[in-house]
C-alpha positions as CSV (number, residue, x, y, z in Angstrom):
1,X,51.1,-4.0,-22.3
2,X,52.3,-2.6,-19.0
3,X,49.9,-2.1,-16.7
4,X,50.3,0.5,-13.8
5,X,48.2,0.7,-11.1
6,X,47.5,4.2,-9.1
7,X,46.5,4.8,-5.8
8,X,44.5,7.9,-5.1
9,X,41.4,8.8,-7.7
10,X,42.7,12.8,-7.6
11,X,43.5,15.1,-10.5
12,X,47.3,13.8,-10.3
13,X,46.3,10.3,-11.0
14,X,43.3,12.1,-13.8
15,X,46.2,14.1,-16.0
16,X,48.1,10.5,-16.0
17,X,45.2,9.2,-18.3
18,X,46.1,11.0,-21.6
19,X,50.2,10.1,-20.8
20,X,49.5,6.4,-20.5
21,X,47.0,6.4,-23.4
22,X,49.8,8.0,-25.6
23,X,52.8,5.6,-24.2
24,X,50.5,2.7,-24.5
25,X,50.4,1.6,-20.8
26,X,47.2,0.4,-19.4
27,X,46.5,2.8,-16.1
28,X,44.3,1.7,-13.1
29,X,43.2,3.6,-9.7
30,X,42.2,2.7,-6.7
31,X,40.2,5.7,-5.7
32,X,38.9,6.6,-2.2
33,X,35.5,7.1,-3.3
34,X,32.8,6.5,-6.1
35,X,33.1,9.7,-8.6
36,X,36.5,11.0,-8.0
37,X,38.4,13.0,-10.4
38,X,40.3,10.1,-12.2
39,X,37.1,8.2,-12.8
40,X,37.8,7.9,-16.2
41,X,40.6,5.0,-15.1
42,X,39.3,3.8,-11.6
43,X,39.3,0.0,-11.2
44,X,39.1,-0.1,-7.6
45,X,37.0,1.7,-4.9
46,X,38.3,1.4,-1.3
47,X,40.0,2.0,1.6
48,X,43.6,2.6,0.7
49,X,44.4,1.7,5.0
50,X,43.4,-1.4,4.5
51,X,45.7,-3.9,3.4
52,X,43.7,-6.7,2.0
53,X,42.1,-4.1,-0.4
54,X,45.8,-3.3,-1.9
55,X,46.6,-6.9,-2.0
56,X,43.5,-7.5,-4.1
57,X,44.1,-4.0,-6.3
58,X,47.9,-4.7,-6.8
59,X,47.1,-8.5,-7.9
60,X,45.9,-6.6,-11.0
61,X,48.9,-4.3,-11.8
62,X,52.8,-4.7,-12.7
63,X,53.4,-1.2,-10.8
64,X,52.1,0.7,-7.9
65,X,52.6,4.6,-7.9
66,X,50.8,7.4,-5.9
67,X,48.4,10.0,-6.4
68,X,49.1,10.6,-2.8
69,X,51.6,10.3,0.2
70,X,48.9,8.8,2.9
71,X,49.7,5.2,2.2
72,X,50.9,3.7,5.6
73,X,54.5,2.7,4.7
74,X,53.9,-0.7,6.8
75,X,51.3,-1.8,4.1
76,X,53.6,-0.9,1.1
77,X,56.6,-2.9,2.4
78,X,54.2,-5.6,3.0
79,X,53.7,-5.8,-0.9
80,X,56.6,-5.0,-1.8
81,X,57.9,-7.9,0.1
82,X,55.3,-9.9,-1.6
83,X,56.9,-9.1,-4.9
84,X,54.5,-6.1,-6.4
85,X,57.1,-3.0,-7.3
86,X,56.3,-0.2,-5.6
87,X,57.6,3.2,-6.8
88,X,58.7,5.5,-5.4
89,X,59.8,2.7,-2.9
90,X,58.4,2.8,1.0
91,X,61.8,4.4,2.5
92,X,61.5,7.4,-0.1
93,X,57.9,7.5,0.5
94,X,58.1,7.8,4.3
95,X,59.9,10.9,4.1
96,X,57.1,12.2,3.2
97,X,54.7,10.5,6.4
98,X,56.6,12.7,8.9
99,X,58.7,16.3,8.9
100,X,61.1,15.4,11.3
101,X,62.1,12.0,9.1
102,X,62.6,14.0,6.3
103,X,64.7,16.9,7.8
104,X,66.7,13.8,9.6
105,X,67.3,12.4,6.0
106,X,68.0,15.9,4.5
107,X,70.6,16.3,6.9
108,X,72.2,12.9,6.2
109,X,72.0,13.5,2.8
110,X,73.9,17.3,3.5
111,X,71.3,19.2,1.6
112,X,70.7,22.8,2.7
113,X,67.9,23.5,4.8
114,X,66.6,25.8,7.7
115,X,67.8,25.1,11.2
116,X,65.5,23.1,12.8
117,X,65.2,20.8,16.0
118,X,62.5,18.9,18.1
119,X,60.7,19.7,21.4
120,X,57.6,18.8,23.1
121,X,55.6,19.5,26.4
122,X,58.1,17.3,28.0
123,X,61.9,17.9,27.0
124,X,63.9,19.7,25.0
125,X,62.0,23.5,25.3
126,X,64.8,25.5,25.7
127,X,67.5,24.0,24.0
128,X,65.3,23.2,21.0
129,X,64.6,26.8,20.6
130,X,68.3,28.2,20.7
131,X,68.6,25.6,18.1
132,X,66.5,27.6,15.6
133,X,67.6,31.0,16.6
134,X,64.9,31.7,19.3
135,X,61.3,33.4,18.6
136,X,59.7,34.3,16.2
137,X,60.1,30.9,14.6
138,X,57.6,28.0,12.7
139,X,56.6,25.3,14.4
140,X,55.3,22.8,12.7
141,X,53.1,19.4,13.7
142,X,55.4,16.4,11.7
143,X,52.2,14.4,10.7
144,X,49.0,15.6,8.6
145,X,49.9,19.2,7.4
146,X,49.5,20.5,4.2
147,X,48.9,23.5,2.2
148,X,49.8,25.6,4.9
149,X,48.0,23.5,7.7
150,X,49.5,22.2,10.5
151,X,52.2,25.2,10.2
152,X,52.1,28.4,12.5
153,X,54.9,31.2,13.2
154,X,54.9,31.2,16.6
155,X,56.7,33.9,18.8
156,X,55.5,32.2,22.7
157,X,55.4,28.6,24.1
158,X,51.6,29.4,24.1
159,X,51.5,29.9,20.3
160,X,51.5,25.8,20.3
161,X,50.4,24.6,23.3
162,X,47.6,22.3,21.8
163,X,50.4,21.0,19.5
164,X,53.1,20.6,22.6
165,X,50.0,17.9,24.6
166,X,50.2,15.7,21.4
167,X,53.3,14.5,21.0
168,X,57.0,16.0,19.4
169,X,56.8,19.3,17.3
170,X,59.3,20.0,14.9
171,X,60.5,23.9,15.2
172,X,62.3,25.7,11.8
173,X,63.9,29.1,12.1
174,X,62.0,31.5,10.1
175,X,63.9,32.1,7.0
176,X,64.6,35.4,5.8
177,X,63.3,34.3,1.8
178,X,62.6,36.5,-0.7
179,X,60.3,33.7,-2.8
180,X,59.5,29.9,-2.9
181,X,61.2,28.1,-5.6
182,X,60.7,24.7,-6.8
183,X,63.0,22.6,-8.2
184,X,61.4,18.7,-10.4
185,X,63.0,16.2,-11.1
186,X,62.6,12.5,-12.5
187,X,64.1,9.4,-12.0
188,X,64.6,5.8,-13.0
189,X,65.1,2.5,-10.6
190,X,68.4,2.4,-12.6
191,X,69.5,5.8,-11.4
192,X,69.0,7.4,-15.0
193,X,67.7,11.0,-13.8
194,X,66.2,14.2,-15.7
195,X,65.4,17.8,-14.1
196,X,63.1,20.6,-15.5
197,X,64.2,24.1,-15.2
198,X,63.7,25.6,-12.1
199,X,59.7,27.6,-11.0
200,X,59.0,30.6,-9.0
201,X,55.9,29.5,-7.0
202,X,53.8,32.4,-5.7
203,X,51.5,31.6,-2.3
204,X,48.4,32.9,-0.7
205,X,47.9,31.9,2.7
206,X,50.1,28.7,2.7
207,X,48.6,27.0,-0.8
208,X,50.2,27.6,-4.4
209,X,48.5,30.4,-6.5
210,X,50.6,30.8,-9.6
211,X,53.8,29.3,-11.1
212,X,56.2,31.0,-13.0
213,X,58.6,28.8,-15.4
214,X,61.4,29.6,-15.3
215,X,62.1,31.4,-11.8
216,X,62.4,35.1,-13.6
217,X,66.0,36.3,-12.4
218,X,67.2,33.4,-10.8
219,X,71.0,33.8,-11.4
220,X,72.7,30.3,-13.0
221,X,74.4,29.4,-10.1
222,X,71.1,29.5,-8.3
223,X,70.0,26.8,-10.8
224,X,72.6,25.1,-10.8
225,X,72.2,24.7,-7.3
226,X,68.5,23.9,-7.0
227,X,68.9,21.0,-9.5
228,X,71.6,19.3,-7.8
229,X,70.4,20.0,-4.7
230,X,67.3,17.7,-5.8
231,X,68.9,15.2,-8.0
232,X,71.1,14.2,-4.3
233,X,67.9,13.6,-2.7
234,X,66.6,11.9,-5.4
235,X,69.6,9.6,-5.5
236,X,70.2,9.7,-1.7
237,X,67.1,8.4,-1.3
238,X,66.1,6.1,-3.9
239,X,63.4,8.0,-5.8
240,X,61.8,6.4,-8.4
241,X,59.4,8.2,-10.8
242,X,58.7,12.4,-9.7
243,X,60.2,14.2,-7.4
244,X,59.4,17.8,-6.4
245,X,61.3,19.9,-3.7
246,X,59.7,23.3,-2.5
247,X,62.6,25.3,-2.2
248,X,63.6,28.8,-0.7
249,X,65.3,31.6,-1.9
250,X,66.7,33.7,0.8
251,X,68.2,37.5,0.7
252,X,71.8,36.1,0.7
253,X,71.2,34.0,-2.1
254,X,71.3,30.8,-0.5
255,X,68.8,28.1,-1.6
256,X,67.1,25.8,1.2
257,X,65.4,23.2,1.1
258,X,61.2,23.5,2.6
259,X,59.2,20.6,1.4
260,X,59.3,17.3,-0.2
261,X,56.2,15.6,-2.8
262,X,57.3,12.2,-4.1
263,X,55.2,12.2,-7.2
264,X,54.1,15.1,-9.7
265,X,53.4,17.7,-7.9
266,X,51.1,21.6,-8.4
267,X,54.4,23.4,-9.5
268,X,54.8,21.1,-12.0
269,X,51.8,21.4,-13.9
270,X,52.9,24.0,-16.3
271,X,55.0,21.6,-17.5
272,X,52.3,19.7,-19.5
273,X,51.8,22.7,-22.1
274,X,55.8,24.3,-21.7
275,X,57.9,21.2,-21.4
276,X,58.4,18.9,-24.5
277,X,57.8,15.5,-21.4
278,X,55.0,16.7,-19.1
279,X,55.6,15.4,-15.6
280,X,53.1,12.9,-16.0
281,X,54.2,11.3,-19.0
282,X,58.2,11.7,-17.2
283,X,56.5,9.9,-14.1
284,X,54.9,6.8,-15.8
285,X,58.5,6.5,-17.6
286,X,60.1,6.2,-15.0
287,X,57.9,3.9,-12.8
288,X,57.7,1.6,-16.2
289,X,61.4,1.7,-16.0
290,X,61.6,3.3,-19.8
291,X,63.9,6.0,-21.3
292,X,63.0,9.4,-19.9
293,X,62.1,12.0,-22.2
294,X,63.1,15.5,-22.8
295,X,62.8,17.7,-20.8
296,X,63.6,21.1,-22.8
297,X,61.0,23.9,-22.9
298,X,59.3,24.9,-26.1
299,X,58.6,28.3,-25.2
300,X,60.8,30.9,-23.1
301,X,58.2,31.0,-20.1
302,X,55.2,29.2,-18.9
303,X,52.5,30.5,-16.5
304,X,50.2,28.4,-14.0
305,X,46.8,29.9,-12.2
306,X,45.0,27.8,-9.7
307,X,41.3,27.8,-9.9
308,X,39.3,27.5,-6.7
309,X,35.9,26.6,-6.5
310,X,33.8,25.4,-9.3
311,X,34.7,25.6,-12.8
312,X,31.4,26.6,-14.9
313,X,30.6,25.9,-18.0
314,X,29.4,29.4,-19.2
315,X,32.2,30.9,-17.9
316,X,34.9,29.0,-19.1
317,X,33.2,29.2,-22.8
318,X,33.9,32.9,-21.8
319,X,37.3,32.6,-20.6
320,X,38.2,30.9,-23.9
321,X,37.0,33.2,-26.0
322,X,38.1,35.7,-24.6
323,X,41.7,34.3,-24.2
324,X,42.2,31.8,-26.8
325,X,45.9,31.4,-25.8
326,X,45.0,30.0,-22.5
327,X,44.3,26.5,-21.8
328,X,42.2,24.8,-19.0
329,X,42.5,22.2,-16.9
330,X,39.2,21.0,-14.7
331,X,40.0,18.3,-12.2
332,X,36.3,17.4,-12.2
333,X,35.8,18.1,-8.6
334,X,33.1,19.0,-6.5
335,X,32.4,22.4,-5.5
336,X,34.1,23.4,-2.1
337,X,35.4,26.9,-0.8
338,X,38.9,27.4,-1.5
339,X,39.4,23.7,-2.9
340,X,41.2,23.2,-6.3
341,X,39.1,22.6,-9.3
342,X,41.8,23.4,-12.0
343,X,44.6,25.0,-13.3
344,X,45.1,27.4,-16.2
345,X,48.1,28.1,-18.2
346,X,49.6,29.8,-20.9
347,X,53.1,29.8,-22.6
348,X,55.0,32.7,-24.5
349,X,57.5,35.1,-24.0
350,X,57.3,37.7,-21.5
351,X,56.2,36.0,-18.1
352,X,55.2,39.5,-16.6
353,X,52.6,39.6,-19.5
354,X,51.5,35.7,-19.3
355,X,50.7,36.6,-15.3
356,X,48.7,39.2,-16.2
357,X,46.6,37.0,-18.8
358,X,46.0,34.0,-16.8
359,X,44.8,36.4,-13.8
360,X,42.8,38.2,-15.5
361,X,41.4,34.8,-17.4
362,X,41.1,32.9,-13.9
363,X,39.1,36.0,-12.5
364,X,36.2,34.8,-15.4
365,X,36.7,31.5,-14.7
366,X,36.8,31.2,-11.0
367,X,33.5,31.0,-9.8
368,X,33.9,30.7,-6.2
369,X,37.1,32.4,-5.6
370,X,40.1,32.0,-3.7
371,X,39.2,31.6,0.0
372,X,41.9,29.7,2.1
373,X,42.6,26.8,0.7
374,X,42.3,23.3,0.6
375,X,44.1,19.9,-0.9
């Protein structure tokens, strides 16, 4: 039996469980803390900086993959040199650690993206602003942010002044989109690769709400675009297992690249109910190095909701009687504003109707409410 080992005990690593029970592998995680969402598979409780503590947890696997991107990329080479497969492999991964390695790797690679360039409190101010196309524009700190933190629009030199004392910022002209796209695909170490159809992915301040499958209206040229666009940086880069790249769509039809995740990712998780190879099950194939499956939708669209705050009991009893079409996802997570707790979804025919049900099914549901976000 295969054995693949997990780092990070969140809900990515916790919807793995069911794929690796049906494809017969033998999961393990190395969570952060006692109680995490995956508990169901943890083997490990740790620090996942501390090398010592991935020596001893990978000892145990054939295959390390990633819940998470926080992993310094020192410690993975370290195993890897040791022997352990690591997938995706550290140089993929590190894309990932910091913005400006990944738009210097984009640009390599000659994948469309927003003009961008580098300045700090030191150098570079002037020149790295014409770069961009001058104020208003996002500036952006290249390690830590997520889900819309660590990203400002910034229209002065004092909009990021705290940010400009710390080190190098990376600055992106502010793209004239019309939505957020995002394009998933899979891959194999032998360079076998499958893509899903293209999402719309709707946001409230910075972090996903809903995801529509597929992007309504998205002409097939735009498709065809957003899928090659992220099978060259899965090949340019040597991606093994998921890859997701936030995309946007801009007023002249142009598609640019935003973001990169380098394992399943939120927009994805429609997937599990809409494609006939969730994104989980397509990630521990290709980590495990077996055939990837297919990746063909079973119904004409798919709808996501995230839930934030706590999922209760009474009211998701509610929620499913009262929409039996819908189907939920808890990550098992304590209660925190704003924080994910789940996902809902629903497949069918008309996407316009399939919003409507999974809003009006997450406004039961959701407890707390959407405030912010978080993770």
């Amino acid at each position: 039996m295969v054995k693949i080992g997990v780092i990070g005990g969140g809900q990515l690593a916790r919807m793995m469980i069911p794929a690796a029970i049906n494809l017969g592998i033998d999961l393990a995680v190395f969570a952060e803390a006692e109680g995490s969402s995956a508990s169901l598979a943890v083997t490990h409780v740790g620090d996942y900086r501390d090398l010592g503590e991935l020596q001893k947890f990978a000892a145990s696997v054939d295959t390390l993959t990633f819940d998470h991107e926080h992993v310094p990329t020192g410690h993975l080479v370290s195993l890897r040199d040791q022997g352990i497969r690591v997938y995706p492999p550290p140089e993929a991964l590190s894309l990932t650690h910091d913005k400006i390695v990944m738009r210097g790797a984009l640009q390599k690679i000659g994948a469309p993206q927003p003009r961008w360039s580098v300045t700090s409190s030191e150098h570079d101010r002037e020149s790295a602003l014409v770069e961009v196309g001058g104020f208003p524009c996002i500036a952006k700190l290249p390690v830590g942010g997520y889900d819309g933190k660590g990203v400002r629009v910034v229209s002065d030199w004092s909009d990021f002044g705290d940010w400009l004392d710390l080190g190098p910022v990376l600055l992106e002209e502010k793209v004239d989109f019309v939505r957020e796209l995002a394009q998933l695909v899979a891959r194999r170490p032998g360079g076998e690769l499958k893509s899903w159809p293209v999402v719309e992915t709707r946001q409230r301040d910075g972090v996903c709400s809903e995801v529509i499958a597929p992007a309504p209206g998205l002409s097939p040229s735009g498709a065809t675009r957003s899928q090659r666009i992220a099978a060259d940086i899965a090949e340019g880069v040597g991606v093994v297992g998921v890859l997701a790249v936030e995309l946007f769509e801009t007023r002249d039809g142009s598609i640019l690249v935003n973001e990169l995740a380098m394992r399943p990712h939120n927009s994805g998780h429609i997937f599990t109910e809409l494609s006939r190879t969730s994104q989980f099950e397509q990630h521990l194939r290709a980590v495990a190095d077996l055939p990837l499956g297919d990746t063909t939708f079973i119904s004409d669209s798919g709808v996501m909701a995230n839930i934030f705050g706590e999922v209760n009991v009474a009211r998701a009893s509610q929620t499913l009687a009262d929409f039996p079409q819908v189907k939920i996802h808890s990550y098992q997570k304590p209660a925190r504003p704003g924080r994910k707790a789940g996902h809902l979804s629903v497949v069918g025919d008309d996407p316009h109707e399939l919003l409507g049900v999974v809003i009006q099914a997450r406004a039961i549901l959701d407890s707390a409410g959407y405030d912010g976000g978080h993770e």
